[in-house]
OpenMM code with the backbone's topology and positions (N, CA, C; nanometers):
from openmm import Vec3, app, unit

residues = "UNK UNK UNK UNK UNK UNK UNK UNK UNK UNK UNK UNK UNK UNK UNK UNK UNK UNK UNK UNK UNK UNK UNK UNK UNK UNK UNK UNK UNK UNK UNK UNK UNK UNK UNK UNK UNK UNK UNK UNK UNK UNK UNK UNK UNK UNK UNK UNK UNK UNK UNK UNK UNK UNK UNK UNK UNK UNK UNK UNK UNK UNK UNK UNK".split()
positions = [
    Vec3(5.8653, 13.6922, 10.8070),
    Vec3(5.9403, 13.6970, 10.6833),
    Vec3(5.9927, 13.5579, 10.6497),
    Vec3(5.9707, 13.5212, 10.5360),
    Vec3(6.0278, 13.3822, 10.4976),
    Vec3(6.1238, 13.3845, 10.4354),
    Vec3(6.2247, 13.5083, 10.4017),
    Vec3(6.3261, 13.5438, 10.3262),
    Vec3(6.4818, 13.5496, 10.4464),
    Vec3(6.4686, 13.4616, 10.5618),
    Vec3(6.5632, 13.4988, 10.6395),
    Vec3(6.6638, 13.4011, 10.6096),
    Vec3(6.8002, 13.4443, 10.5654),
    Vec3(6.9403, 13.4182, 10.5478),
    Vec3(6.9792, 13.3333, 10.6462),
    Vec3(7.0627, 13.2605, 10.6097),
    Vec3(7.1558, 13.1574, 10.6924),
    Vec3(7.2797, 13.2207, 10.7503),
    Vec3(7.2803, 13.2583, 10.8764),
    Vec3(7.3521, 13.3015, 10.9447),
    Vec3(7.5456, 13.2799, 10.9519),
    Vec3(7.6315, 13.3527, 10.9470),
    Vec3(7.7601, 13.2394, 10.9833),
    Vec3(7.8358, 13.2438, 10.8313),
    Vec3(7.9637, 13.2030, 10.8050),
    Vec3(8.0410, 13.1756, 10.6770),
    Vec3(7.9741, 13.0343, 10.6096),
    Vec3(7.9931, 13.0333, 10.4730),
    Vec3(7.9634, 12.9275, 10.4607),
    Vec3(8.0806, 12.8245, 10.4278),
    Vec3(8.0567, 12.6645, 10.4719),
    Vec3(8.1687, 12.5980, 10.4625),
    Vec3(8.2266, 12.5770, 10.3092),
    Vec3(8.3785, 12.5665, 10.3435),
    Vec3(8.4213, 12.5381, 10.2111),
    Vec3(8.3916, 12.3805, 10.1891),
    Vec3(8.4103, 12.3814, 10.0410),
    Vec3(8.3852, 12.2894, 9.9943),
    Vec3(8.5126, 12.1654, 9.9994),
    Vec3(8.5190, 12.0671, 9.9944),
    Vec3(8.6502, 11.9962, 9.9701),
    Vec3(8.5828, 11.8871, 9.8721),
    Vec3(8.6544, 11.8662, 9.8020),
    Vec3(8.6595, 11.7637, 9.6692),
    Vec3(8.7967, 11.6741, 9.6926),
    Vec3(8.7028, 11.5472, 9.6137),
    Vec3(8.7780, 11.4373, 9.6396),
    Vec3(8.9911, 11.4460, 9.6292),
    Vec3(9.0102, 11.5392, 9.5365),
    Vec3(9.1313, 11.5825, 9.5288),
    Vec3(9.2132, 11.6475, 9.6617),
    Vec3(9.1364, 11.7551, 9.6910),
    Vec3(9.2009, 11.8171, 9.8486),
    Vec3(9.2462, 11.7213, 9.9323),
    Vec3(9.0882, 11.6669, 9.9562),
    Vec3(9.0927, 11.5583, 10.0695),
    Vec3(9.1910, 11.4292, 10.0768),
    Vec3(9.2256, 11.3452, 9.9373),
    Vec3(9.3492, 11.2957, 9.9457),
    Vec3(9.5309, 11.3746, 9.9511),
    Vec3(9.4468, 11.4986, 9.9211),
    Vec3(9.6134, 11.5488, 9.9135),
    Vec3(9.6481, 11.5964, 10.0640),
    Vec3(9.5282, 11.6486, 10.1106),
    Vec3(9.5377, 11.6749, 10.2846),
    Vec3(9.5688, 11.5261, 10.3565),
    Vec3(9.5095, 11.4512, 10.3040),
    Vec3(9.5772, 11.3254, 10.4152),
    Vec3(9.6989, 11.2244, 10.3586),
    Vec3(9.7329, 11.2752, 10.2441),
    Vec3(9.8588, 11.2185, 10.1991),
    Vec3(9.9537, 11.2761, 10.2452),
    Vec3(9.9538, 11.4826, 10.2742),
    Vec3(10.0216, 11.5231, 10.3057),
    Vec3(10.0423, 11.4863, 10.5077),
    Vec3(9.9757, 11.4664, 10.5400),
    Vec3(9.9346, 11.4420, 10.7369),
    Vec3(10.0299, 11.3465, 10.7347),
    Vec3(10.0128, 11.2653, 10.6806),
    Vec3(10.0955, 11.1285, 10.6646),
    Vec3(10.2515, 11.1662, 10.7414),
    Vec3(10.2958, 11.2689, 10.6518),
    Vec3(10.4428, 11.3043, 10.6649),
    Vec3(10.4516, 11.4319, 10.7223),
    Vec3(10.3893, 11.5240, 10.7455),
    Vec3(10.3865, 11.6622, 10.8132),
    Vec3(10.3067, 11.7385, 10.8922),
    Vec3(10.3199, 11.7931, 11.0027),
    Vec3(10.2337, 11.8170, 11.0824),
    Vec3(10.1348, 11.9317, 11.0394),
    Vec3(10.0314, 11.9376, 11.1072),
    Vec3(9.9268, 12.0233, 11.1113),
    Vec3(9.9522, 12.1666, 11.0689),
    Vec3(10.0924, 12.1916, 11.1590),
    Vec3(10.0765, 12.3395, 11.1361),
    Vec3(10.2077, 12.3670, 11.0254),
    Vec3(10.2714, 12.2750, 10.9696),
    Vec3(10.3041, 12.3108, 10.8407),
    Vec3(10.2163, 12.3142, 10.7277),
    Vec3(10.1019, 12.2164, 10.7318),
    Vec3(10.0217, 12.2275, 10.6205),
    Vec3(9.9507, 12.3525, 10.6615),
    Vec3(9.8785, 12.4166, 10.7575),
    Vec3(9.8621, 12.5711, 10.7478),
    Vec3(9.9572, 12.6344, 10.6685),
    Vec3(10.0637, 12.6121, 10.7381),
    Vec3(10.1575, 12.7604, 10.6137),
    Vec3(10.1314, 12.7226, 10.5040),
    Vec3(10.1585, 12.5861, 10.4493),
    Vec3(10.1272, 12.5678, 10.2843),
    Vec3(9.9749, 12.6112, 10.2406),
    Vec3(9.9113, 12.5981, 10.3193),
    Vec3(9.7560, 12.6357, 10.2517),
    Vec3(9.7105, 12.7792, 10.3232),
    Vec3(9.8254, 12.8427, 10.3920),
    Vec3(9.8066, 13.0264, 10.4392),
    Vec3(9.6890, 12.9805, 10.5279),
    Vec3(9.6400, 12.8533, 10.6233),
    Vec3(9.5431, 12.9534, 10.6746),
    Vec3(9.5632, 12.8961, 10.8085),
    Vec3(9.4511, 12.8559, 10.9114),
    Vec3(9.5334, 12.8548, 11.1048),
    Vec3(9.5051, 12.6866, 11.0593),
    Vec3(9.6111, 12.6884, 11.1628),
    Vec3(9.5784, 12.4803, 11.2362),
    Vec3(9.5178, 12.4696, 11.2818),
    Vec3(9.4103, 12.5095, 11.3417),
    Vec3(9.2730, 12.4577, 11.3691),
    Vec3(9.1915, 12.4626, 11.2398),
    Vec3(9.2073, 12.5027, 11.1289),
    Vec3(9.1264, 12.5002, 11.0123),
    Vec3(9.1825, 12.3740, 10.9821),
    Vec3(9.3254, 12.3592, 10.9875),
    Vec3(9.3271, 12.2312, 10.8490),
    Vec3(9.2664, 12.1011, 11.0012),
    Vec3(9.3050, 12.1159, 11.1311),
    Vec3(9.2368, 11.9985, 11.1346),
    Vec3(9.1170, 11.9642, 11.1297),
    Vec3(9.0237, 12.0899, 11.1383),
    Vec3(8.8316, 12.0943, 11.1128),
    Vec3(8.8625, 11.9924, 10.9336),
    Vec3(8.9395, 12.0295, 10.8298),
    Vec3(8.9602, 11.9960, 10.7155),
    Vec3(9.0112, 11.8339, 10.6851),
    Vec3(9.1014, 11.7706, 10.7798),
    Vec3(9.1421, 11.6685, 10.8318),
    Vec3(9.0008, 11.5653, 10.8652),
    Vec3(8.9419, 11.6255, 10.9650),
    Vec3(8.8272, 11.6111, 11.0077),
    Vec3(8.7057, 11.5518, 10.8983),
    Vec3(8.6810, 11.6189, 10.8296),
    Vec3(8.5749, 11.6269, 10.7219),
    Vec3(8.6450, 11.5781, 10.6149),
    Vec3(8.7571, 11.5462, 10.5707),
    Vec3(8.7815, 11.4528, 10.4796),
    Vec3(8.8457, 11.3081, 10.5337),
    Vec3(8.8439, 11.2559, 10.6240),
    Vec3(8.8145, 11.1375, 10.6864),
    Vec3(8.6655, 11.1014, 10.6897),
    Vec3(8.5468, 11.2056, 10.6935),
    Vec3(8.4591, 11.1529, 10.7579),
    Vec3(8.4110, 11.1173, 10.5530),
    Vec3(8.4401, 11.2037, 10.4997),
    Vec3(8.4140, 11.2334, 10.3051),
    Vec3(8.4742, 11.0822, 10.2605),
    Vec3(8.5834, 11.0509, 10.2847),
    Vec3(8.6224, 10.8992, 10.2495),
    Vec3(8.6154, 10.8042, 10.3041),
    Vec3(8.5396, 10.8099, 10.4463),
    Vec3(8.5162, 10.6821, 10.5000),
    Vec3(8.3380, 10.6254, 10.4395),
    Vec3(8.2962, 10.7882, 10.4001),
    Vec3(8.1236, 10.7445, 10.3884),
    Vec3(8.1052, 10.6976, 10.1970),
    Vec3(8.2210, 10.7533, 10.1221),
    Vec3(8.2597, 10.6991, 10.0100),
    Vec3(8.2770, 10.5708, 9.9999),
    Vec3(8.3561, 10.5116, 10.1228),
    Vec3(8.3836, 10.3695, 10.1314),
    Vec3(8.2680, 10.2882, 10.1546),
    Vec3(8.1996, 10.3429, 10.2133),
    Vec3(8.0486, 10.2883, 10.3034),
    Vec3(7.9310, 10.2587, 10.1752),
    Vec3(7.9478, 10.3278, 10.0943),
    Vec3(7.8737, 10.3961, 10.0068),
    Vec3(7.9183, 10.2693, 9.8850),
    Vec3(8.0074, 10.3141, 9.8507),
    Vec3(8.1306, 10.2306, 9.7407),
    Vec3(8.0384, 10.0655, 9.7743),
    Vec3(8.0373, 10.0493, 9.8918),
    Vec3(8.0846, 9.8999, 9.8890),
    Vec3(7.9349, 9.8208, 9.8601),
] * unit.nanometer
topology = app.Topology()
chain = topology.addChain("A")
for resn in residues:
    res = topology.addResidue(resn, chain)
    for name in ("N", "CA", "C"):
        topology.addAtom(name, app.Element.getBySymbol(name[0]), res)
């Protein structure tokens, strides 16, 4: 069958907006307050942390 599905959730998306507001907010507050503000676990926002460091460093890479 060549119709077989991609297994698993799919990732959210983050746009250039999140991603500065997630690391503007890190700046001044820890991990697991920005969970409560965004309702979801601290291991999500740092996978999110994660991937928007890697989103603005390859922007920069890119940019230059």
């Amino acid at each position: 069958m060549n119709d077989i599905h991609k297994p698993g959730r799919p990732k959210k998306i983050l746009d250039d907006n999140i991603c500065t507001v997630l690391l503007t907010m890190y700046e001044t507050k820890s991990t697991r307050q920005i969970a409560e503000e965004f309702k979801v676990s601290q291991p999500t926002i740092c996978k999110w942390l994660k991937r928007a460091r890697e989103q603005i460093q390859e922007k920069q890479t890119n940019g230059r």
